[in-house]
C-alpha positions in Angstrom: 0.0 0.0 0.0 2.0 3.3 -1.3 1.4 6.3 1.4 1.9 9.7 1.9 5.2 8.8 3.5 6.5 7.0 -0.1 5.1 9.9 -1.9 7.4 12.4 0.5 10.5 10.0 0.1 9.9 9.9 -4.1 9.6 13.5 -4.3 12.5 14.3 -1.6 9.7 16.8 0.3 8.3 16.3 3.8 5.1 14.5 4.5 3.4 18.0 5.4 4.8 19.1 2.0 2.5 16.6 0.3 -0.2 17.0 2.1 -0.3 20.9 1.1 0.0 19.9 -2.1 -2.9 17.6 -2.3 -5.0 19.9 0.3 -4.4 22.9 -2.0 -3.6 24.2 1.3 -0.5 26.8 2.2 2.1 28.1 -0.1 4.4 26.0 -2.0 6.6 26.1 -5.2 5.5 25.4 -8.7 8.7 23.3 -8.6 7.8 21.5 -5.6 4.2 20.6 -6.6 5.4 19.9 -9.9 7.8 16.8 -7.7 4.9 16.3 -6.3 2.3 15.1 -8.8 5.6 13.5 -10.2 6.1 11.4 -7.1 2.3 11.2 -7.6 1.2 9.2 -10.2 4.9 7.2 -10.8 3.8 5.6 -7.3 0.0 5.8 -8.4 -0.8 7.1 -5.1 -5.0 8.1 -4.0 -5.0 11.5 -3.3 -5.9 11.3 0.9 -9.2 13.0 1.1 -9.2 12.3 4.8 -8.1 15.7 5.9 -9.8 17.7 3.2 -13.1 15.4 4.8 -12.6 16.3 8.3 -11.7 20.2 7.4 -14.5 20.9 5.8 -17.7 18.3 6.3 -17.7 14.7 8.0 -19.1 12.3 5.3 -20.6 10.2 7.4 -19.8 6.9 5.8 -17.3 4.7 8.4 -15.5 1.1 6.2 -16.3 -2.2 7.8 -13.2 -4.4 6.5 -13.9 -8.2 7.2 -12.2 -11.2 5.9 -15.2 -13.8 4.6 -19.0 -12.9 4.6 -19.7 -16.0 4.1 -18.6 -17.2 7.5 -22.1 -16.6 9.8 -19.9 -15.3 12.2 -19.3 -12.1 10.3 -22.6 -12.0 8.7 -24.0 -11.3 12.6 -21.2 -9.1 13.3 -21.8 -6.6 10.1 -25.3 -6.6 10.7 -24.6 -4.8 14.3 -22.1 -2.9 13.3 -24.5 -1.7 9.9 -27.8 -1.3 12.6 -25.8 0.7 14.8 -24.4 2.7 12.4 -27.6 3.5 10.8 -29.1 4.8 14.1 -26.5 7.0 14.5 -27.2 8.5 10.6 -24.3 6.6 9.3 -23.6 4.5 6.2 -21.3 1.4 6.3 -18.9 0.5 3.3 -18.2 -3.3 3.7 -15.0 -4.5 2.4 -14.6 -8.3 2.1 -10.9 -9.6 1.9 -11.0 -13.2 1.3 -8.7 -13.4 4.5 -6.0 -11.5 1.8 -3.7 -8.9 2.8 -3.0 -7.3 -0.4 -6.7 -7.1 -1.0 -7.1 -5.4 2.0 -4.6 -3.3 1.2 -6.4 -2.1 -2.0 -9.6 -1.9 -0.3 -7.5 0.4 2.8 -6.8 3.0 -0.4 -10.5 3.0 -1.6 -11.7 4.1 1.7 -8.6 6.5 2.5 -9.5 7.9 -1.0 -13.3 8.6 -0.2 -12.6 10.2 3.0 -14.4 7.7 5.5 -14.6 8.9 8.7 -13.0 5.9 10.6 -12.4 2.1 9.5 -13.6 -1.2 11.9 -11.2 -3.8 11.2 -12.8 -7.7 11.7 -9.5 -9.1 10.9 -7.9 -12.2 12.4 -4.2 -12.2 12.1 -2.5 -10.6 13.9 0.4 -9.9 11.6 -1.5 -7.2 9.6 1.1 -5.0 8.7 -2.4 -2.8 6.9 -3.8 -1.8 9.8 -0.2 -0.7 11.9 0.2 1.1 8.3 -3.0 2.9 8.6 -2.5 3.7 12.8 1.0 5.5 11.6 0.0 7.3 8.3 -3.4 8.6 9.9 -3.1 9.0 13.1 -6.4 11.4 13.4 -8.4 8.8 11.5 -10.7 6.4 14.0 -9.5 3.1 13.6 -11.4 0.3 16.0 -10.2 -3.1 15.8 -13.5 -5.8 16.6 -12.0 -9.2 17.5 -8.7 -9.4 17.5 -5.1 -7.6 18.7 -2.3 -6.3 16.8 0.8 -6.5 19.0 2.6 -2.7 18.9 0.1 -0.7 18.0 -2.0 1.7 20.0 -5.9 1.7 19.0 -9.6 0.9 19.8 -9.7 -2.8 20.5 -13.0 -4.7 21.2 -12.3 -8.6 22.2 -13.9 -11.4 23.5 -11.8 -13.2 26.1 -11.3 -16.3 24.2 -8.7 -17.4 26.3 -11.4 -17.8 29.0 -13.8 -19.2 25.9 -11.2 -21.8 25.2 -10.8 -22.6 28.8 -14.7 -23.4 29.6 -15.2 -25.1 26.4 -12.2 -28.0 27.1 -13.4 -28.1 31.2 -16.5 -28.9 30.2 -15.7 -31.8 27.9 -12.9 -32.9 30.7 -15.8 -33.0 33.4 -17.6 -35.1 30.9 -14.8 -37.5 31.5 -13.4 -36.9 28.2 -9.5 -37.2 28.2 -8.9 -37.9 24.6 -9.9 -34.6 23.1 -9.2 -32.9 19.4 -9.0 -29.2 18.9 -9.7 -27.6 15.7 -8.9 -23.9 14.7 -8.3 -21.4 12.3 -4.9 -19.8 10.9 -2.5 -20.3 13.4 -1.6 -16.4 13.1 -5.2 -15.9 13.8 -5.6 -14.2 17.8 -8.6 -16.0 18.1 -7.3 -19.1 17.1 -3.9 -18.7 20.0 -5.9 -17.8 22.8 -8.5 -20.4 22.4 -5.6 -23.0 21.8 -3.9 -20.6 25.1 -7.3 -21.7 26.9 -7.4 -25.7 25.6 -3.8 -26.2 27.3 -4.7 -24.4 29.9 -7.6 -26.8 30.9 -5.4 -29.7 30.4 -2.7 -28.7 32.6 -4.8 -28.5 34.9 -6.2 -31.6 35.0 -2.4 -33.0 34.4 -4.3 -34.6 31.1 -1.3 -34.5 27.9 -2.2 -33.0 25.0 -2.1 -35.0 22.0 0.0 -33.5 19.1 -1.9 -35.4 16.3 -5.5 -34.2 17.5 -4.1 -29.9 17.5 -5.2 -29.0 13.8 -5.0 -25.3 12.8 -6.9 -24.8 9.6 -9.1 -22.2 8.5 -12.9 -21.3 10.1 -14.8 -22.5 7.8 -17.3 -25.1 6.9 -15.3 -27.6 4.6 -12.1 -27.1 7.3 -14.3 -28.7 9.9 -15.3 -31.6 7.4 -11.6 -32.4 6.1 -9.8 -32.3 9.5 -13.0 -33.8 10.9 -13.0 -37.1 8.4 -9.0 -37.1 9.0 -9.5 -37.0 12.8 -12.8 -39.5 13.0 -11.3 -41.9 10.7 -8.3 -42.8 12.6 -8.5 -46.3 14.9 -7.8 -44.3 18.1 -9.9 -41.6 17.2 -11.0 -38.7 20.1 -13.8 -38.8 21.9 -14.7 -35.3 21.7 -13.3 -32.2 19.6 -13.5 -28.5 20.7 -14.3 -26.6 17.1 -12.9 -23.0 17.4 -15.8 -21.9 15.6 -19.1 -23.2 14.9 -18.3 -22.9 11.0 -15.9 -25.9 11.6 -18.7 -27.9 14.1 -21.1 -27.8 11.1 -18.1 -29.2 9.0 -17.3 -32.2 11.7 -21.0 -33.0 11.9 -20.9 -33.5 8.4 -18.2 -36.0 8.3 -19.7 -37.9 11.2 -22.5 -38.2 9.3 -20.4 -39.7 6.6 -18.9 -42.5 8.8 -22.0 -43.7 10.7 -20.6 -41.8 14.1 -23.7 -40.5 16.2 -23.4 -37.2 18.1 -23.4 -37.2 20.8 -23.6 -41.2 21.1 -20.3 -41.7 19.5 -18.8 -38.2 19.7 -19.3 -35.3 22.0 -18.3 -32.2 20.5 -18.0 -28.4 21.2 -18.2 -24.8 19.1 -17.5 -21.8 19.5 -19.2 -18.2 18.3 -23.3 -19.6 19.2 -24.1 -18.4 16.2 -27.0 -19.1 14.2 -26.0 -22.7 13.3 -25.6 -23.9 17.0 -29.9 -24.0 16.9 -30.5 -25.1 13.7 -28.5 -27.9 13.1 -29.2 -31.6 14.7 -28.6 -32.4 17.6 -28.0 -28.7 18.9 -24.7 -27.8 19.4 -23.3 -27.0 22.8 -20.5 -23.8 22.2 -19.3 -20.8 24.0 -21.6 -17.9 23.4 -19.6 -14.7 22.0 -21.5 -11.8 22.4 -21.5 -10.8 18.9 -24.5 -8.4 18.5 -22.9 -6.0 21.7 -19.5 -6.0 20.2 -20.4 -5.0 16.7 -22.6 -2.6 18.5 -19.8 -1.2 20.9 -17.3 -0.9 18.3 -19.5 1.1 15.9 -20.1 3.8 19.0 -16.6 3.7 19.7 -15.5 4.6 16.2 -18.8 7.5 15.8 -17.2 8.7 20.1 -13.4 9.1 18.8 -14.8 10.8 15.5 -16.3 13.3 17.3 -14.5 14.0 20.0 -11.4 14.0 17.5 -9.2 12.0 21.0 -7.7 9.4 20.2 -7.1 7.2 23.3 -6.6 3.5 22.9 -10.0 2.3 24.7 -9.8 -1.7 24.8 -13.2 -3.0 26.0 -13.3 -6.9 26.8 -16.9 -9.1 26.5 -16.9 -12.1 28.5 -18.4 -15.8 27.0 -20.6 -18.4 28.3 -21.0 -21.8 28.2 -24.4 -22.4 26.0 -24.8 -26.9 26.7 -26.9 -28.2 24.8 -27.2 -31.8 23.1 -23.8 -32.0 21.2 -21.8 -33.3 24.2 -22.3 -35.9 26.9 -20.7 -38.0 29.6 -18.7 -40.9 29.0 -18.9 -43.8 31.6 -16.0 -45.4 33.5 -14.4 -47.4 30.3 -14.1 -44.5 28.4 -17.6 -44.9 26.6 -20.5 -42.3 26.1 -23.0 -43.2 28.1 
């Protein structure tokens, strides 16, 4: 993603240099604009309207950038985010990535070029160089990160513990009597994915129960992850007992290929998800999973982003939603020989 900072570099001017330029704001040199608009369209930079935006009108329009639509999970989450913004007399520009950086990247210019008045990252890795990018560049744009962390950088966080998420969901399958117990995630980069995992060891170690290497599969959170990693787990001759699904998405997925080999949940397999989104009631039997509070985060994060907008102070606010345990008819006990009962 070029920035104003490359643009100052190309055209050997300082950053508030370019910005008079493309403001039409102050004096500066026929020669030094000219270097400018040079420096311009050889790195074909978008003019930043932000400042122009915030000088003369708010636009109110705020980009919601999330990595898959398609995942339920997000589908819930931009629907809060979109209802709260509209209450407020806000529009939303949804960005979809496709979990792809350079994507995001593009989409990161659009916005920046249409003067939005703040971005709401969804993103799970926590390597996004994009949003520490954004932070520095435009540091009086509102930036609110909904899910996840990125390590360095100071701005609007809202979270879900998921350590504690990933905790509850493995103690509940452990007082089940379940010692043999899968756990399947998404991107190993992903936060979500290394707390929950953080929370799964946890539970273990406490119960002085090993983990077992071969049963720890990060993947991606979606539906056919669950079902390949599911059938790769399930057809094994020492197969678990139980599996913790970082995600509903992937529970749907492991359902199915249960289904496909004749194993009956929760007769032959007790397993656990994670989100409680819409799936978790729909599907058969139920699925027990840790309840994220979805609806209040998107909401939170939207007021947040609208708060620092209008205050213009930007102070890193990290707000922190606790889960629940939701049981319902996906797990169950196993008796003394290691059988469900």
């Amino acid at each position: 993603m070029t920035t104003i900072k490359d643009v100052a570099r190309e055209a050997s001017v300082s950053i508030s240099t370019v910005s008079r330029v493309l403001n039409g704001s102050g004096y500066t040199s026929e020669e030094t604009r000219q270097k400018v608009y040079q420096a311009v369209e050889k790195l074909n930079f978008k003019r930043n309207m932000i400042a122009a935006a915030m000088i003369k009108k708010q636009t109110s329009t705020f980009g919601l950038i999330i990595p898959d639509i398609k995942n339920i999970f997000y589908a819930d989450l931009t629907r809060a985010v979109e209802d709260t913004a509209n209450q407020h007399g806000f529009n939303i520009v949804l960005c979809n990535t496709d979990n792809n950086l350079t994507k995001e990247a593009e989409y990161i210019d659009f916005l920046i070029a249409k003067g939005v008045d703040g971005i709401i990252f969804s993103t799970p890795e926590v390597k996004d160089k994009n949003i520490k990018q954004v932070v520095e560049e435009y540091p009086d744009l509102p930036v609110v990160i909904l899910g996840s962390k990125i390590p360095g950088v100071k701005i609007n966080e809202i979270l879900v513990d998921n350590f504690e998420g990933g905790y509850m969901a493995t103690n509940h399958l452990l007082e089940l009597g379940h010692k043999k117990i899968a756990f399947i995630s998404g991107s190993a980069d992903s936060y979500a994915s290394i707390e929950r995992y953080k929370g799964f060891q946890s539970a273990l170690a406490d119960k002085k129960i090993k983990i077992i290497e071969d049963f720890v599969i990060f993947d991606k959170f979606y539906i056919d992850s669950g079902y390949k990693n599911g059938l790769k787990l399930l057809s094994r001759q020492d197969r678990p007992t139980a599996i913790f699904a970082a995600s509903d998405a992937i529970a749907v997925g492991i359902y199915k290929a249960a289904r496909e080999l004749n194993l009956k949940i929760p007769d032959d397999l007790s397993i656990i998800g994670f989100d409680d989104s819409q799936f978790a009631d729909i599907i058969s039997p139920p699925l027990t999973t840790i309840h994220t509070p979805i609806i209040e985060m998107g909401n939170r994060a939207m007021e947040i982003a609208i708060k620092t907008m209008k205050e213009k102070r930007h102070v890193k606010e990290t707000i922190v939603f606790y889960p629940t345990l939701v049981e319902r008819e996906s797990t169950r006990k196993l008796d003394e020989g290691g059988c469900h009962e």
